[in-house]
VOVEX-926643 format. One record per residue (C-alpha): x, z, y; residue in one letter. Coordinates in steps of 0.5 Angstrom, whole numbers, plus 500, padded with zeros to 3 digits. Each point is the difference from the previous one (the first is absolute). Layout:
N
X Z Y A
...
***
This chain:
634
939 161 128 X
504 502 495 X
501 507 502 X
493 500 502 X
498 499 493 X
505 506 498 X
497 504 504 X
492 500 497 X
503 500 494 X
504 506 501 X
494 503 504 X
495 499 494 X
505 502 495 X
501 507 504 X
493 501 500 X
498 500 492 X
507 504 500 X
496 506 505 X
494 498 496 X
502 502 494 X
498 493 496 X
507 497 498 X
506 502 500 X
505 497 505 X
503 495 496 X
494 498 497 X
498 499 507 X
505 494 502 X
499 497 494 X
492 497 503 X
496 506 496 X
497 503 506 X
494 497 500 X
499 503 492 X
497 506 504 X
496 503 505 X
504 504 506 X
495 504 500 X
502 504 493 X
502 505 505 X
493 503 499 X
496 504 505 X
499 509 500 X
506 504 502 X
495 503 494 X
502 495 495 X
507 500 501 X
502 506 499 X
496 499 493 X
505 495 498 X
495 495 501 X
495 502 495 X
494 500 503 X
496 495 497 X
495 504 496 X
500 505 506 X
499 497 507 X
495 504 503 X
503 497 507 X
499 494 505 X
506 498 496 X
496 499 495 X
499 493 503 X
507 498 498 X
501 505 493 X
493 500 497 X
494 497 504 X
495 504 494 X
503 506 503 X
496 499 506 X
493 503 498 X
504 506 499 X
501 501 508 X
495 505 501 X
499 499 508 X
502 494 505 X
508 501 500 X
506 497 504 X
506 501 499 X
507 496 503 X
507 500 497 X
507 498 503 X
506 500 496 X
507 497 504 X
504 496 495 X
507 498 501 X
504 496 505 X
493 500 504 X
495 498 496 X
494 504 500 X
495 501 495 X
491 502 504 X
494 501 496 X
492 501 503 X
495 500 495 X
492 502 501 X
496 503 495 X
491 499 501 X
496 505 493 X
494 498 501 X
493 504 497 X
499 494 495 X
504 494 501 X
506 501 498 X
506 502 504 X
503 494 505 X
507 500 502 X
505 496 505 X
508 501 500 X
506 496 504 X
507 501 498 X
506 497 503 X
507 499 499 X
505 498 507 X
506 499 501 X
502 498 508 X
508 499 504 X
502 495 494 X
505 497 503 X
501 492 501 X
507 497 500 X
502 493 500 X
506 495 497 X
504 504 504 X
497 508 498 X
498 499 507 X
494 505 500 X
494 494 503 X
494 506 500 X
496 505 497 X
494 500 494 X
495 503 497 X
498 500 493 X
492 504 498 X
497 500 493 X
494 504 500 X
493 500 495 X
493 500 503 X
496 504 494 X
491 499 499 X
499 505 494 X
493 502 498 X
499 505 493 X
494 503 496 X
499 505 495 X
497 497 494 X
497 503 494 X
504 504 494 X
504 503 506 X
503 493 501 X
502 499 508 X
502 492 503 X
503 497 505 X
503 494 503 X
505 498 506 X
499 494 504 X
507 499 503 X
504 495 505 X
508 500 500 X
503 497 506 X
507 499 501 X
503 498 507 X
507 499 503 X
500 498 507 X
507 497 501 X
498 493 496 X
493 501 502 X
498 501 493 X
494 504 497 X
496 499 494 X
493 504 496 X
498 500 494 X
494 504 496 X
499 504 495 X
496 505 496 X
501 507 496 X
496 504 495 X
500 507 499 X
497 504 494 X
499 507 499 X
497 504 494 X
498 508 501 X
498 503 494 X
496 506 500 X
503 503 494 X
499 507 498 X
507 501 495 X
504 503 505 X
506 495 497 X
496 495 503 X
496 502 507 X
502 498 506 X
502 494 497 X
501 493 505 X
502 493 498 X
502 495 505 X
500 493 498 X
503 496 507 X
500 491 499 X
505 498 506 X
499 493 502 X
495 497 495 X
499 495 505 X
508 499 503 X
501 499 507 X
504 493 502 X
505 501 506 X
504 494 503 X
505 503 504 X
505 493 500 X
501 495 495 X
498 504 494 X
494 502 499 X
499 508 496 X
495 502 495 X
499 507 501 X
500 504 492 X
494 503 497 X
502 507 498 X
496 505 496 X
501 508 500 X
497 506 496 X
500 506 501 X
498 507 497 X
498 506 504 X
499 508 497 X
498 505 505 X
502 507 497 X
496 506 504 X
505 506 502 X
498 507 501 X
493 500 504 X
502 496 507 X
506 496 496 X
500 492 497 X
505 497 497 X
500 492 500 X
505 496 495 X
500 493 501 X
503 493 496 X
499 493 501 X
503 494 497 X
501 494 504 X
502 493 497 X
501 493 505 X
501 494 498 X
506 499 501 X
504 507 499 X
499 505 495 X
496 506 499 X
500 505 504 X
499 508 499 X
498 504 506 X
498 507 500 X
499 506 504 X
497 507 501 X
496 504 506 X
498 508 500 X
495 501 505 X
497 506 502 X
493 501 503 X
501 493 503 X
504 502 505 X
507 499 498 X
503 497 495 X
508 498 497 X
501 494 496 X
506 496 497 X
500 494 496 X
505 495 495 X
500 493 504 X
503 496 494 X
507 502 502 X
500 505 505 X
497 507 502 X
494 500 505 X
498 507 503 X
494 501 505 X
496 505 504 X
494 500 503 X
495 504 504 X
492 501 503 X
497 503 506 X
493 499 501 X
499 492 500 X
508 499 501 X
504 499 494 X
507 498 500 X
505 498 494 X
507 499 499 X
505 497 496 X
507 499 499 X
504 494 496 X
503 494 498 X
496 493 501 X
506 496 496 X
501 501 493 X
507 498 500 X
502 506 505 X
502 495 505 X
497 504 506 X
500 507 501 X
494 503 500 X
493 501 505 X
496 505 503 X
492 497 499 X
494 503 504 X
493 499 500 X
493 502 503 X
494 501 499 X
493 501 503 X
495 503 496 X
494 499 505 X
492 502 499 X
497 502 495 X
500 499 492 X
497 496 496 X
496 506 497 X
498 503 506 X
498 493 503 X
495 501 494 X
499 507 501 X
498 498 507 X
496 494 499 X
496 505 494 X
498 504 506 X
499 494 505 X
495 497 494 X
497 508 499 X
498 500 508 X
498 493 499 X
495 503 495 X
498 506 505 X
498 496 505 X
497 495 496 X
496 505 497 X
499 503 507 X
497 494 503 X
496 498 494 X
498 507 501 X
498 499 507 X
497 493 499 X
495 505 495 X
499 504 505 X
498 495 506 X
496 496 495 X
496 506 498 X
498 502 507 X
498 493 501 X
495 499 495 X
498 508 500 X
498 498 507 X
497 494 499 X
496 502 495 X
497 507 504 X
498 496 507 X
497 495 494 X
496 506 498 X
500 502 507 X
496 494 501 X
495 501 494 X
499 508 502 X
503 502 495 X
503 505 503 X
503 506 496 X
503 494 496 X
502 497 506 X
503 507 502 X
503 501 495 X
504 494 500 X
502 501 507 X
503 507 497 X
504 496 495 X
503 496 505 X
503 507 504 X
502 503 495 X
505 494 500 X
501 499 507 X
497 506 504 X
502 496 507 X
495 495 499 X
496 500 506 X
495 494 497 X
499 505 493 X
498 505 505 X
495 498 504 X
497 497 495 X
500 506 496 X
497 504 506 X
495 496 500 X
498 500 493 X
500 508 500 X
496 499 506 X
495 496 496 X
500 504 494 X
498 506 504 X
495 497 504 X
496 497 493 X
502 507 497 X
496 505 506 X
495 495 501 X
498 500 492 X
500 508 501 X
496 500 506 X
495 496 496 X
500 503 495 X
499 507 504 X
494 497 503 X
496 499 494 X
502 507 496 X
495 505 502 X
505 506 499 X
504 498 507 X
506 504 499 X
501 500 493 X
501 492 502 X
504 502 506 X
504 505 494 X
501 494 495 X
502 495 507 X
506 505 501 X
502 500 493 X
500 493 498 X
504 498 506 X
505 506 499 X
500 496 492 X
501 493 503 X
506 502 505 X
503 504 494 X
499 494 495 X
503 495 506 X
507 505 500 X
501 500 494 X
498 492 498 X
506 499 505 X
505 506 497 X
497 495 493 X
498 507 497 X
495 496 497 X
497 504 496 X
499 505 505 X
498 496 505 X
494 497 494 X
499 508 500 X
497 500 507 X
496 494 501 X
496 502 494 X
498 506 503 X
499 497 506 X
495 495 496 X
497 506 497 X
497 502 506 X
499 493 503 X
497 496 495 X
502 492 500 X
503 500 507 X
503 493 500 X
506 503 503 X
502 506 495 X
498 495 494 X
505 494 503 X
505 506 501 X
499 502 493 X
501 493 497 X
507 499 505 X
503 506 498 X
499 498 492 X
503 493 501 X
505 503 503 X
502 505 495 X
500 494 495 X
504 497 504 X
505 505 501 X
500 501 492 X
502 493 499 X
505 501 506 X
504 507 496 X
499 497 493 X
504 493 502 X
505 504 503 X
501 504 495 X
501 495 495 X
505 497 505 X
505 507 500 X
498 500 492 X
503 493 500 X
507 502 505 X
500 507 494 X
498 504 506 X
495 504 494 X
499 506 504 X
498 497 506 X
496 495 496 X
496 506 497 X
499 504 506 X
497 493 504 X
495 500 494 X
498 508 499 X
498 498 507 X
496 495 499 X
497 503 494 X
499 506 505 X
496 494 504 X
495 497 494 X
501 506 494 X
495 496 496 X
504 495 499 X
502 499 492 X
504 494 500 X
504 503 507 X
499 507 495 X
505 496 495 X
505 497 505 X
502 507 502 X
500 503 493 X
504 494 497 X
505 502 508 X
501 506 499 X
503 501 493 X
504 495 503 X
503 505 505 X
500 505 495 X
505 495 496 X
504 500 506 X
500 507 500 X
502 502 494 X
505 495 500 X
504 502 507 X
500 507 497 X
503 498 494 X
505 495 503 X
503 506 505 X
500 505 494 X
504 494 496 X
505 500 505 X
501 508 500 X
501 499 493 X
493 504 498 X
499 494 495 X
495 505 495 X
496 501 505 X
501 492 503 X
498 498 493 X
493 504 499 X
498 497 508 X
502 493 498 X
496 502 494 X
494 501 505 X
501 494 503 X
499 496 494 X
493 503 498 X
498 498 506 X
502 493 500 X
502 499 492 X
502 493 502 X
505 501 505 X
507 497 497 X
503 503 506 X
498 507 498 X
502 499 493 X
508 499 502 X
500 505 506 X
499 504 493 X
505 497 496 X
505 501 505 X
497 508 500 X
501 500 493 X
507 497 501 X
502 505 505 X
498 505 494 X
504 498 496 X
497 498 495 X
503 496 494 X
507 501 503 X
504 495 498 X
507 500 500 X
504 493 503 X
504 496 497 X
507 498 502 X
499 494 503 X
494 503 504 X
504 506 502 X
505 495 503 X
494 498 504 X
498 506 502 X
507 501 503 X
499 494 504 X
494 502 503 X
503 507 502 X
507 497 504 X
494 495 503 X
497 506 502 X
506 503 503 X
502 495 504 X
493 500 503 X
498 494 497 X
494 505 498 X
495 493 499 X
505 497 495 X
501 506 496 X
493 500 499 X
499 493 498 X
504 502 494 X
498 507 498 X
492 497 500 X
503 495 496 X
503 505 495 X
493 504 500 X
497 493 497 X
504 502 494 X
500 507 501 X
494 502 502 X
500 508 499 X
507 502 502 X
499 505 505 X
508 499 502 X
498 493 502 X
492 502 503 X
505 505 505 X
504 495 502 X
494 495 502 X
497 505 504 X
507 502 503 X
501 493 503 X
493 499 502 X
499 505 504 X
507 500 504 X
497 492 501 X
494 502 502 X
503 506 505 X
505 493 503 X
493 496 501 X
496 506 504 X
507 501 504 X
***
């Protein structure tokens, strides 16, 4: 049993010695419980930057690193690393990343160290067996973004040990937090700036392998990323952490990577005392890392080959909220669609309704007209149709037989003849154009049928239809006219109510509507030619349109800043910067240049607010806004 005993403490004491925790002597003395196996860390990525990863960890790792760096995975990812150790100890690491649209980012990470073939020898080194020693972690993290560029996260973890000889195993829980603050500054000595904060075990796993019982140390590290842009196509990330445990001094980490066009990338990194160096490579979802270097601080193991692989699988987060804008955009189609349709149905229901009551009544033009409103909507409704037919049928025969009466008792027989040729070709004239809703046209014909016809019931009610529905139809024109006024469609507004003033051109108050309309659109037209010769630098010639558009309109605050930035354009007033603001305008220029055409036009409209005509600073702007607004078209 004692040799037994000498062979679970030289298999634990090798184990934090491959970890990197303790150094060996350390280990035998009972301190190997003071630090987690699991300080090997995880990403072939992050151990080619010597461990400084804390306020970069953008990866599955960052379950293990940094949980707040989660929310910056952009897309469901997986991603595995396998890293031999020594005297055949192995190193493995999965790890799952879920973004979600709103919730936050959830991730889930398993990692293990094993050790098998440990030999077993009793009192006599007579080799009795063979056994195994695991240490693995489960990790449950979830991170979200918070205001003021502020992003969180937690990992929920369970330590497991197991040493199958002596049938021993024992877990423990714990949990980690992470912090990470990315400001959006616009000094170029301070963009692209991240600032990592980890909490390792702020609650401390407890194992039990044996007799003693092992707090695992709490552990803090911070960590400072700077991203530097290189050429149009280049980024350059440098990278510091320090890391302090309880029971070791502090640690300094640092690394570099240069990356181009995330499609390879070099790294090296300081790892306390030893040099690290790594490489890595994508290809479509695939990207695969590599690092190379020592897991002992004391060099008392050569150095190792590490490699990691990951899965970029699906969409990004941004195209998921670009595909669920869209899905939301067709939702509203459809919905206007079907509400569109249900209009219809309803219209044809209570238009058909309404004409067989008149039909009932004989009312017959009125009941006929109905009727015709109802195909215009639905030509294939046979009930409509019929219906329809019968009316007309009706109508003409009290029509003809109103004439017939009429020649009956006129003396001069073929003069009547004459007017019951003329009164039925007005009559089929007015019907025509009642159903094209050319009302006034139609209104034309009845009248003249009623002068040859006088107080004939069925040319009277024709008249009288016809008027209501020309009523109808001005009401109809002038609330749609309204609608596209309210969606700034001025023009078409204006072109709907010049037809309905076409339709009732007595009326003052629809009079005043279009006039107040049409100045509107004569704003708009003046502003559009004045915006286009703006941009071609015309600004004389901008200013006196914009000056146009404001006698229109004079309360148009708008207006009044269009010819502000005019007048800027002219130079008016130039004025001469100063040092300070001379220094911002070279920061917006290098923005500019580094295709960062947004930022760039955040500080140079800062500095018109200053200098409102310096013509030097208006270019820039107009510069900048017309390279983003080409971006957006393409």
């Amino acid at each position: 049993m004692k040799h037994r005993a000498k062979t679970l403490i030289f298999a634990l004491a090798m184990l934090v010695v491959l970890a990197g925790a303790v150094p060996p002597i350390q280990a035998q003395e009972g301190s190997a419980g003071t630090t987690s196996l699991m300080n090997i860390g995880a990403s072939a990525r992050a151990l080619g930057l010597g461990r400084a990863y804390v306020a970069l960890a953008d990866d599955p790792a960052a379950v293990f690193w940094n949980p707040a760096g989660l929310e910056f995975v952009p897309r469901l990812t997986i991603s595995l690393l396998h890293a031999p150790l020594y005297e055949g100890a192995v190193y493995d690491f999965l790890g799952f990343v879920y973004p979600t649209l709103q919730f936050g980012t959830v991730g889930v990470g398993y990692a293990r160290i094993g050790v098998g073939d440990i030999p077993v020898v009793n009192q006599f080194n007579v080799q009795e067996g063979v056994s195994r020693f695991e240490y693995s972690e489960l990790y449950i993290s979830y991170a979200k973004k918070l205001p003021f560029n502020l992003t969180t996260g937690i990992t929920f973890k369970i330590d497991r040990q197991e040493f199958t000889f002596l049938n021993l195993v024992t877990s423990g829980i714990g949990l980690d937090l992470g912090l990470m603050y990315k400001p959006r500054w616009d000094n170029r000595f301070l963009r692209d700036l991240s600032i990592g904060f980890h909490y390792q075990n702020l609650l401390k796993p407890e194992l039990k392998l044996g007799v003693e019982r092992e707090v695992l140390p709490a552990q803090f590290r911070l960590g400072i990323l700077k991203a530097f842009p290189v050429g149009l196509s280049g980024r350059v990330n440098v990278l510091l952490d320090f890391s302090k445990s309880e029971f070791e001094p502090m640690r300094v980490h640092m690394g570099t990577e240069y990356n181009f066009r995330d499609l390879g990338t070099i790294r090296v990194g300081f790892d306390r005392n030893n040099l690290a160096f790594g490489a890595g490579v994508r290809y479509s979802f695939v990207q695969i890392d590599y690092s190379f270097g020592n897991l002992s601080y004391q060099g008392d193991w050569p150095p190792t080959h590490r490699f990691s692989i990951t899965f970029n699988l699906g969409k990004t987060r941004e195209e998921l909220i670009r595909l669920a804008e869209e899905e939301r955009r067709r939702r509203e189609k459809e919905l206007v669609e079907r509400t569109k349709e249900e209009e219809r149905q309803r219209f044809i229901a209570e238009h058909l309704a309404k004409g067989k009551e008149l039909f009932e009544q004989q009312k017959y033009f009125d009941a006929a007209t109905e009727f015709q409103m109802v195909i215009s909507e639905d030509p294939f409704n046979k009930t409509a149709k019929i219906m329809l037919d019968s009316a007309n049928t009706l109508i003409q025969r009290e029509l003809q037989a109103r004439q017939e009466q009429l020649i009956a008792q006129a003396v001069d027989k073929e003069l009547a003849k004459e007017n019951k040729r003329f009164v039925e070709l007005q009559f089929e004239k007015g019907q025509l154009y009642l159903q094209q809703k050319r009302f006034n046209e139609a209104l034309i014909a009845f009248n003249l049928a009623l002068e040859r016809s006088p107080d004939d019931p069925i040319i009277l009610q024709a008249i009288q239809t016809t008027k209501r529905r020309l009523n109808q139809e001005v009401r109809r024109l002038v609330t749609q006219a309204r609608r596209e006024f309210q969606n700034r469609n001025l023009s078409e507004a204006l072109r709907i109510l010049s037809e309905a003033l076409v339709l009732s051109p007595d009326d003052p108050q629809l009079k005043r509507e279009v006039d107040a309309l049409a100045n509107r659109v004569k704003v708009q037209q003046y502003v559009q030619q004045a915006l286009q010769l703006y941009d071609q630098g015309r600004y004389q010639e901008a200013l006196a349109l914009f000056q146009e558009a404001l006698n229109l309109d004079p309360a148009n605050e708008v207006l009044r800043q269009y010819m502000e930035r005019a007048r800027r354009g002219l130079g008016e007033g130039e004025e001469e910067l100063d040092p300070q603001a001379e220094k911002q305008y070279i920061v917006g220029t290098e923005l500019f240049l580094t295709g960062r055409y947004q930022e760039a036009l955040e500080v140079w409209r800062e500095l018109a607010r200053k200098y409102p005509y310096n013509q030097k600073i208006q270019e820039a702007i107009k510069k900048a806004e017309d390279l983003l607004k080409r971006t957006k078209e393409n």
